[in-house]
C-alpha positions as CSV (number, residue, x, y, z in Angstrom):
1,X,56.6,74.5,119.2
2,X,55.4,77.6,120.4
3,X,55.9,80.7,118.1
4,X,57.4,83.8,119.2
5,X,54.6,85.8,120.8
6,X,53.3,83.0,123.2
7,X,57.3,82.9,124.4
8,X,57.8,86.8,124.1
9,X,54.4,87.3,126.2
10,X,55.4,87.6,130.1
11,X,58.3,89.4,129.3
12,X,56.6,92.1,126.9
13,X,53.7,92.2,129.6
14,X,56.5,93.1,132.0
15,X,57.1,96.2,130.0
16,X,53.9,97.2,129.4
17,X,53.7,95.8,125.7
18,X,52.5,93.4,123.7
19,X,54.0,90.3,121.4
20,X,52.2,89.7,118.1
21,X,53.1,86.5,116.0
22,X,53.6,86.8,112.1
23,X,53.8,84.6,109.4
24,X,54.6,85.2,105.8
25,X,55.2,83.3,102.6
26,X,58.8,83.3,101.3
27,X,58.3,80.9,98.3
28,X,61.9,82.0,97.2
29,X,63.8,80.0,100.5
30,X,61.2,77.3,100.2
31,X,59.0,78.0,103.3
32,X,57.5,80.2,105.9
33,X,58.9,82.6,108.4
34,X,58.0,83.3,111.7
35,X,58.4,86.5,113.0
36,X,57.7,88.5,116.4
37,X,55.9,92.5,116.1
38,X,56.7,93.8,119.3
39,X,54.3,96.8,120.2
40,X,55.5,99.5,122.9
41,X,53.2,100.5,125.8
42,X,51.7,103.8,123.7
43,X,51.2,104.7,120.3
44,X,54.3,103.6,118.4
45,X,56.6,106.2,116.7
46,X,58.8,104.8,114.5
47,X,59.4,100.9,113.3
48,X,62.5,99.1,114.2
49,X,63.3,96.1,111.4
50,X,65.8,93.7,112.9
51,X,68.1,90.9,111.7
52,X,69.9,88.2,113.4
53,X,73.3,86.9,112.9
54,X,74.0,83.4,111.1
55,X,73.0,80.6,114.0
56,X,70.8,82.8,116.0
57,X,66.8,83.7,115.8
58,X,64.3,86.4,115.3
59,X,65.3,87.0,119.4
60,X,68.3,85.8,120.5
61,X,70.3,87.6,122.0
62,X,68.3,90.8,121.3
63,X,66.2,91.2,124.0
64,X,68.3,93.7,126.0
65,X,68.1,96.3,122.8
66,X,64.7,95.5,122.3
67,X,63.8,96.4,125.6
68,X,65.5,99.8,125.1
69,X,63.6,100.1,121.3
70,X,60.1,99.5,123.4
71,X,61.0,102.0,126.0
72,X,61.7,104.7,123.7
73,X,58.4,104.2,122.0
74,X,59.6,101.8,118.9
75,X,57.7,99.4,117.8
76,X,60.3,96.3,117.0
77,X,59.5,93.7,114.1
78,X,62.2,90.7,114.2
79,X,62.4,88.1,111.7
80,X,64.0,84.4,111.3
81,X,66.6,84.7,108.5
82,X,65.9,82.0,106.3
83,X,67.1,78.6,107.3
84,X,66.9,80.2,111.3
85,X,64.3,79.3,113.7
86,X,62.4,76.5,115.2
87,X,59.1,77.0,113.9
88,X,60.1,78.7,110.1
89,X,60.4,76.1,107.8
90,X,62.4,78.2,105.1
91,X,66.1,77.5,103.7
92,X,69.3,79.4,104.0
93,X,70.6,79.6,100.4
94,X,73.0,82.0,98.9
95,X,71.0,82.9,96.1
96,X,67.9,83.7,97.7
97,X,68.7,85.1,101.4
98,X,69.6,87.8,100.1
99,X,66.4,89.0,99.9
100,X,65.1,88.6,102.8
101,X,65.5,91.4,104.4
102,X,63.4,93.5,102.0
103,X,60.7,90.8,102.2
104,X,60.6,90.8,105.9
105,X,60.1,94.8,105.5
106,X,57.2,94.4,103.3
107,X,55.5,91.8,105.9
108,X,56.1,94.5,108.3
109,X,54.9,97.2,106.9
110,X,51.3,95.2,105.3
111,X,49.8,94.6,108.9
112,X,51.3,97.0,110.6
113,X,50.4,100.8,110.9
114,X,52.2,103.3,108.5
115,X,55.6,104.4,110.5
116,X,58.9,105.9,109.5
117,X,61.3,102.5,109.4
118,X,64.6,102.4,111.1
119,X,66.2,99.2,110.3
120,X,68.9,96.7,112.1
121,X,71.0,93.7,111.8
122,X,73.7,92.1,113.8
123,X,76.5,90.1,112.6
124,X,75.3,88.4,109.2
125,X,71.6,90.1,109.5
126,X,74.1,93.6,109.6
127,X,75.5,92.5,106.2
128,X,72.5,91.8,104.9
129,X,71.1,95.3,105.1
130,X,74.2,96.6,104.0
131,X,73.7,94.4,100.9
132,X,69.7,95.5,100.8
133,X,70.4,99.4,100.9
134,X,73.4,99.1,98.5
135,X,70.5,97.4,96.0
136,X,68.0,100.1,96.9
137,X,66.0,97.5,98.2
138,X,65.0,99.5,101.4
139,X,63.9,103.0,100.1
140,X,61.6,104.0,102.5
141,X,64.2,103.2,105.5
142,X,65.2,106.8,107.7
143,X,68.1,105.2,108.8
144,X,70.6,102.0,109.3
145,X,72.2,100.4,112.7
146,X,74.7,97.3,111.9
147,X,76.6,95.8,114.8
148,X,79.8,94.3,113.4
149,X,78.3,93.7,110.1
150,X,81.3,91.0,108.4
151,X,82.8,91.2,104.8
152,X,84.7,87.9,105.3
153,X,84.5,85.7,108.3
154,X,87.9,83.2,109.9
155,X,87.1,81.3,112.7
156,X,89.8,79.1,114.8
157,X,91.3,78.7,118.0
158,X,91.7,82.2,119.4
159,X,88.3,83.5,117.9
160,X,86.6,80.7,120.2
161,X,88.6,81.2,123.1
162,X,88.1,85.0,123.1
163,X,84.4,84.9,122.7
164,X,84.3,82.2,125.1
165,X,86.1,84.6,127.6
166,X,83.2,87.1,127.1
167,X,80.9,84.5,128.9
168,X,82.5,85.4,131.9
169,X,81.4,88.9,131.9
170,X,79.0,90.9,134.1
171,X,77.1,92.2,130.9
172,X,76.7,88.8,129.8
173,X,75.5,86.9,132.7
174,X,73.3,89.7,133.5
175,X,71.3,88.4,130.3
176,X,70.0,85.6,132.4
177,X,67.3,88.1,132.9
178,X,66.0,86.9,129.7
179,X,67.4,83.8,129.0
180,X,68.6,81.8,131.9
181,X,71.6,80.1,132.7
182,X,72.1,77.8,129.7
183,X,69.9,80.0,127.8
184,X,73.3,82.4,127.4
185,X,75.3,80.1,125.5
186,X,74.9,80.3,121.2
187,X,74.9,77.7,119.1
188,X,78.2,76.7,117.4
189,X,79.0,74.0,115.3
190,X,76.7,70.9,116.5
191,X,76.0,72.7,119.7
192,X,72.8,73.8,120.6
193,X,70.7,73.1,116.7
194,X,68.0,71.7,118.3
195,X,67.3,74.8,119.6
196,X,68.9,77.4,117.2
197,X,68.6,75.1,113.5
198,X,70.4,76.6,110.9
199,X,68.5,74.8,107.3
200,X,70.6,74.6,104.2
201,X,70.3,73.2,100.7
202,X,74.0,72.5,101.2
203,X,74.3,70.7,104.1
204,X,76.9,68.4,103.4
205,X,80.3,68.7,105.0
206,X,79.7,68.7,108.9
207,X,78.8,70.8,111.3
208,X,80.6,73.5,110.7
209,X,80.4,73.7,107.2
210,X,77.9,76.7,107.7
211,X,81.3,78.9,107.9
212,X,82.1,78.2,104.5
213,X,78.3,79.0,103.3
214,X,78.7,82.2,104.6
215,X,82.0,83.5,103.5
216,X,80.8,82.5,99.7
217,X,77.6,84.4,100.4
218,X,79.6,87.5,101.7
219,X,81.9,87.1,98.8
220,X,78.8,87.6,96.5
221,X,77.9,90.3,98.1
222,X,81.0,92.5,97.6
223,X,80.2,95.0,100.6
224,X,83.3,96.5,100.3
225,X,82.7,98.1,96.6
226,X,78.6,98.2,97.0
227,X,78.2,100.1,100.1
228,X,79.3,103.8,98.7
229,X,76.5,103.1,97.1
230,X,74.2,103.9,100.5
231,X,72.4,107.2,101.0
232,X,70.3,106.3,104.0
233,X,72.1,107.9,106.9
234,X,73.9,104.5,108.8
235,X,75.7,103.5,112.1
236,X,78.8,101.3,111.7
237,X,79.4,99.5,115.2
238,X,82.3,97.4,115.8
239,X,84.7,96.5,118.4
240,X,87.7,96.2,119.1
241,X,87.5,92.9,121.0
242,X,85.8,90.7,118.4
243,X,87.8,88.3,117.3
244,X,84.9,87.1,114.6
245,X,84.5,90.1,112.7
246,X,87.6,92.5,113.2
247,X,87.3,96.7,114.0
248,X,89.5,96.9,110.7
249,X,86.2,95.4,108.2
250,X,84.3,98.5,110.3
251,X,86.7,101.2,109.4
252,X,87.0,99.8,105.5
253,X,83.0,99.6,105.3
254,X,83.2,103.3,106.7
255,X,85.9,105.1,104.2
256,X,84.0,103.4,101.6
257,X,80.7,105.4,102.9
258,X,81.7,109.0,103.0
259,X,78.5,109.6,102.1
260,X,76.6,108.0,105.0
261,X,78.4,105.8,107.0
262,X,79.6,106.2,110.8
263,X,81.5,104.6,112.7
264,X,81.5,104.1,116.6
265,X,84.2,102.1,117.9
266,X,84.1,100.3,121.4
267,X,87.1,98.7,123.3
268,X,85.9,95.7,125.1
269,X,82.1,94.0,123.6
270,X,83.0,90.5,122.1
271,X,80.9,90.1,118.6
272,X,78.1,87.6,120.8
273,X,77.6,90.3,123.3
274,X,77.6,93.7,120.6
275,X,73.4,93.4,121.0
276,X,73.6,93.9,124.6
277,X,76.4,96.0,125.4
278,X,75.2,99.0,127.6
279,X,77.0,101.4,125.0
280,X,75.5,99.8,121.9
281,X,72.4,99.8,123.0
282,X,72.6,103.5,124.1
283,X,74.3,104.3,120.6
284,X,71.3,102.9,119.0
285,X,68.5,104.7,120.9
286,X,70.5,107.6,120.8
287,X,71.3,107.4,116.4
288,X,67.4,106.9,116.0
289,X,66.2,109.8,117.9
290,X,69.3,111.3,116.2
291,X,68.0,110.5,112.1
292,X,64.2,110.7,113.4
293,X,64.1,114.3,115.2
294,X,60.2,113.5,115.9
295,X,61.5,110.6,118.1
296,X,62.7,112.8,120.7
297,X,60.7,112.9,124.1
298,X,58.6,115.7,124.4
């Protein structure tokens, strides 16, 4: 299997920049993780640290905002949550992933040049910085950016129905840019693991079982309580049309942070396509340059 940087290559080449492979030890999920530093054209101003959501990888489907990072001079480091990606070899367990994010910030920072960190998750990776800066596990961050970060997760019927809906948009089949035509479509349940794996110590229970995994680990984290807790200046996204994780967790995460939460609210991104939404990934650009003054163009 090919690791990040030989697949990230022509497409960072396009932009003038360049795909680095890392691997680091993470003894504490049982295995390795694979991870993509993605270096901008010039001399990089600030550090991006970015995690995925539950069922996705250290690049899916982020490459529309990491274009936009790269353009405004960030360099991006994206990890595999543990149990994610093809060619990590770590497990997803409750007890440990919830360090991950503070380990994939020390990888980053080891080999990489000394830059004022900015730090992002989507989904799952969202509640897991939430859960990291509410531990003071990420001191040296400038800011925060989750998009649609969950407390509690429900899926049924209408929550696939509407996301499957969002397929059908222009912002989404644009994407094929990067991922071609079959490319766009997640993994869910059994669908697609080949490709997107999603390792557990407790895998029993069928396919879909991961659901249940994460609601306990989001129970354990107590967001809710923990996040007034945050002083680094953060960006709440969330949507209106998700059906996964509701606008209401958003505006509940954000009373509880009067301190340093904000909340933007959109009208019509499904939770799959937050990452590449035109406004989000404006927002984002726009809240770093915003928290990091030295970020602005000259």
């Amino acid at each position: 299997m090919r690791g990040y940087a030989d697949r990230l290559a022509p497409w960072a080449a396009r932009l003038g920049a360049r795909a680095v492979d890392v691997r680091y030890p993470r003894p504490e999920a049982g295995g390795e993780v694979c991870a993509v530093r993605l270096l901008p054209a010039g001399a990089p101003r600030a550090r991006v640290l970015v995690a995925h959501g539950a069922g996705n990888d250290a690049v899916y489907p982020l490459l529309e905002l990491f274009r936009a990072l790269l353009r405004a001079g960030c360099e991006v480091f994206s990890f595999d949550v543990d149990g994610h990606g093809c060619t990590s070899t770590t497990v997803f367990a409750a007890d440990s992933v919830r360090g991950a994010v503070a380990a994939a910030a020390e990888a980053a920072e080891r080999d990489g040049a000394a830059l004022p960190l900015h730090v992002l998750g989507h989904s799952l990776g969202g509640s897991l910085v939430l859960d990291a800066l509410a531990a003071g596990a990420l001191d040296r961050a400038v800011s925060a950016v989750v998009l649609s970060a969950p407390v509690d997760v429900r899926i049924g019927a209408r929550t696939a129905i509407e996301e499957v809906r969002g397929f059908f948009r222009r912002a989404t089949l644009a994407q094929r840019e990067h991922y071609g035509l079959w490319g766009l479509v997640p993994a869910f349940g059994p669908v697609k693991r080949a490709a997107y794996p999603f390792r557990r110590v407790d895998a029993d229970g069928g396919a879909w079982s991961y659901v249940a995994a994460i609601r306990y680990l989001l129970a354990e984290m107590d967001l809710e309580r923990r996040v007034a807790d945050i002083a680094v200046p953060t960006l709440l996204i969330y949507s209106h049309n998700d059906w996964i994780v509701p606008h209401h967790q958003g505006q509940r995460l954000a009373e509880r942070m009067p301190r340093a939460g904000r909340l933007r609210s959109l009208r019509s991104a499904t939770h799959y396509g937050l990452p590449f939404d035109a406004d989000v990934v404006a927002g984002v650009v726009a809240w770093i340059h915003e928290t990091h003054p030295a970020m602005e163009p000259a």
